[in-house]
SELOVO-134201 format. One line per 10 residues: for each residue x negated, y negated, z of C-alpha. Coordinates in Angstrom, 1 decimal. Layout:
BEGIN
X/Y/Z | ...
***
This chain:
BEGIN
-72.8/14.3/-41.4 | -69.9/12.0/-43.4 | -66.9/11.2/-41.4 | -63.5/11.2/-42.8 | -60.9/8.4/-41.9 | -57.9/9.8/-40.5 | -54.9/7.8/-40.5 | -52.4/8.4/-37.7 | -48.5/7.2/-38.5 | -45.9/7.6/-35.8
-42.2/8.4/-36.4 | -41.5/6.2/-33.4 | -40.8/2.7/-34.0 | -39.8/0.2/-31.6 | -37.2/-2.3/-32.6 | -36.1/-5.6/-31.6 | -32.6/-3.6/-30.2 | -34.8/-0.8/-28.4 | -37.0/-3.1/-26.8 | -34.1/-5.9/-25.7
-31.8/-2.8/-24.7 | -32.9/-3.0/-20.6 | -32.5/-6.8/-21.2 | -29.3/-6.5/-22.2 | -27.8/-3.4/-20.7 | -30.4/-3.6/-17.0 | -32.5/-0.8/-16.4 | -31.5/2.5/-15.3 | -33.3/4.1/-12.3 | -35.9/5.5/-14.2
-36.5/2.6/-16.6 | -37.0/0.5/-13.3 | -39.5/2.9/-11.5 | -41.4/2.9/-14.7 | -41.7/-1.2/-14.9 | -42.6/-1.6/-11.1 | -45.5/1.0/-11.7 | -46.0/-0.6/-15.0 | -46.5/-4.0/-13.4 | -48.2/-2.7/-10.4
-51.1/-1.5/-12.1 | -51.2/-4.5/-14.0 | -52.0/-6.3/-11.1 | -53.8/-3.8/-9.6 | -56.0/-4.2/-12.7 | -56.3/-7.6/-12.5 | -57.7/-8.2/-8.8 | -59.8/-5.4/-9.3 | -62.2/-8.2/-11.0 | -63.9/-10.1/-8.0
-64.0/-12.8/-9.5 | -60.6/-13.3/-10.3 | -58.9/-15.4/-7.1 | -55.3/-15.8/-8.1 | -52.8/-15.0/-10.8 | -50.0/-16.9/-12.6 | -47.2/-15.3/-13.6 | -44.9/-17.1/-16.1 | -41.3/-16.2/-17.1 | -38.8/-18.1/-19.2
-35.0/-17.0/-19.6 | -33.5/-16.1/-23.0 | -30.4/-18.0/-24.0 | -28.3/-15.3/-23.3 | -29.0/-15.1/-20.2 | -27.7/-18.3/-20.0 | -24.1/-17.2/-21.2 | -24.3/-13.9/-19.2 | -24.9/-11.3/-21.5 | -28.4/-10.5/-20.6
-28.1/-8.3/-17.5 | -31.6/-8.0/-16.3 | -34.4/-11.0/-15.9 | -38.1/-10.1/-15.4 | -38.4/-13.4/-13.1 | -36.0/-11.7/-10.3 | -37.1/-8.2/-10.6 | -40.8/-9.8/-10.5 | -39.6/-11.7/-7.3 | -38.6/-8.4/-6.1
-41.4/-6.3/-6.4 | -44.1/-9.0/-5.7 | -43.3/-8.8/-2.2 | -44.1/-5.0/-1.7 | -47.9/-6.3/-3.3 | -50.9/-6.5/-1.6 | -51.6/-9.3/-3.5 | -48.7/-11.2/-3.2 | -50.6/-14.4/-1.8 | -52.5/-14.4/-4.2
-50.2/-14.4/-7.6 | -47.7/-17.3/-8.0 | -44.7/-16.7/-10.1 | -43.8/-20.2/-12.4 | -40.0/-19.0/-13.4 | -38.6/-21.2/-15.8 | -35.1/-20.6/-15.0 | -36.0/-21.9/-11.5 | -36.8/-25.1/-13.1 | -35.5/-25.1/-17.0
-33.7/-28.5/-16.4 | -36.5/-30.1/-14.6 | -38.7/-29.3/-17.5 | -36.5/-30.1/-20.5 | -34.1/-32.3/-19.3 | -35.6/-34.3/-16.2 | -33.2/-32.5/-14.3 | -29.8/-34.0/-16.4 | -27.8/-30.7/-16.0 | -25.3/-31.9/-18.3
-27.7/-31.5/-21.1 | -27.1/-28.1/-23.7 | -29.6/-25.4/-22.9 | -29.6/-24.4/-26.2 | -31.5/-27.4/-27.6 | -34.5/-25.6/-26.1 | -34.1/-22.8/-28.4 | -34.6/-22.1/-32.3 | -31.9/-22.0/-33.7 | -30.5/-18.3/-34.9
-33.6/-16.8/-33.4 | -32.8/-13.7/-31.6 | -35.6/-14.1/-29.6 | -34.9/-16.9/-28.1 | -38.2/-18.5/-28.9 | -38.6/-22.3/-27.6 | -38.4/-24.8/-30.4 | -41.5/-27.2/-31.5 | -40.4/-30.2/-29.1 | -39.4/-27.7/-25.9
-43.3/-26.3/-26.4 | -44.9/-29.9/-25.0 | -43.0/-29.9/-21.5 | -43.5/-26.0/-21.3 | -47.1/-26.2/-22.0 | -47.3/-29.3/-19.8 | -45.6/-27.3/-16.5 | -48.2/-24.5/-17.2 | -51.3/-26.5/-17.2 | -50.1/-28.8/-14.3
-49.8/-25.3/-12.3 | -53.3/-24.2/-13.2 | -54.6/-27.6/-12.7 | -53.1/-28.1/-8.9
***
């Protein structure tokens, strides 16, 4: 018996304005009962390993949230929600707005947030230098 290759394309496709529009815009009702199930079952998933002991969950802002126009930020719905979860003393959240000019600025809040960022990237990506102190806060969480 020969089987034959199907190839399956979707007429669906998800943008970079689709998938920023909650960011934005902030989720509707059902957009947010969606995400906390969403992320509920995520870390659900995840302690149903035995072996696994505690979870770190990392957020970093987008420059616009920065200037206001992003509405809604995973870090404080995460906040949120992790304290309805059974596992709640077990995940640690390392939010980056919390701490952005502790990281990248030794705490100097006169310094421009946007030096963190590439430049003209919509996606707010952390340029080459920002990448050592971010890196370095992550691995000094898992470390201690």
């Amino acid at each position: 018996m020969k089987l034959k290759e199907k190839k399956v394309f979707s007429s669906i496709k998800c943008v970079f304005t689709e998938i920023m529009r909650p960011v934005e815009f902030g989720l509707n009702k059902y957009e947010y009962i969606h995400l906390k199930e969403a992320t509920q079952r995520y870390i659900d998933t995840v302690f149903s390993d035995q072996n696994v002991e505690e979870l770190l969950l990392i957020v970093h802002p987008h420059m616009k949230h920065f200037t206001g126009q992003y509405k809604f930020y995973f870090g404080d719905f995460l906040k949120e929600i992790l304290q309805e979860s059974n596992f709640k003393n077990k995940i640690n959240l390392l939010d980056f707005e919390e701490i952005f000019y502790e990281v990248y600025f030794n705490g100097d809040k006169s310094k421009n947030y946007q030096d963190i960022y590439m430049v003209n990237d919509p996606s707010s990506n952390i340029n080459v230098p920002a990448r050592i102190p971010f890196i370095k806060k992550i691995f000094n969480e898992l470390l201690y």
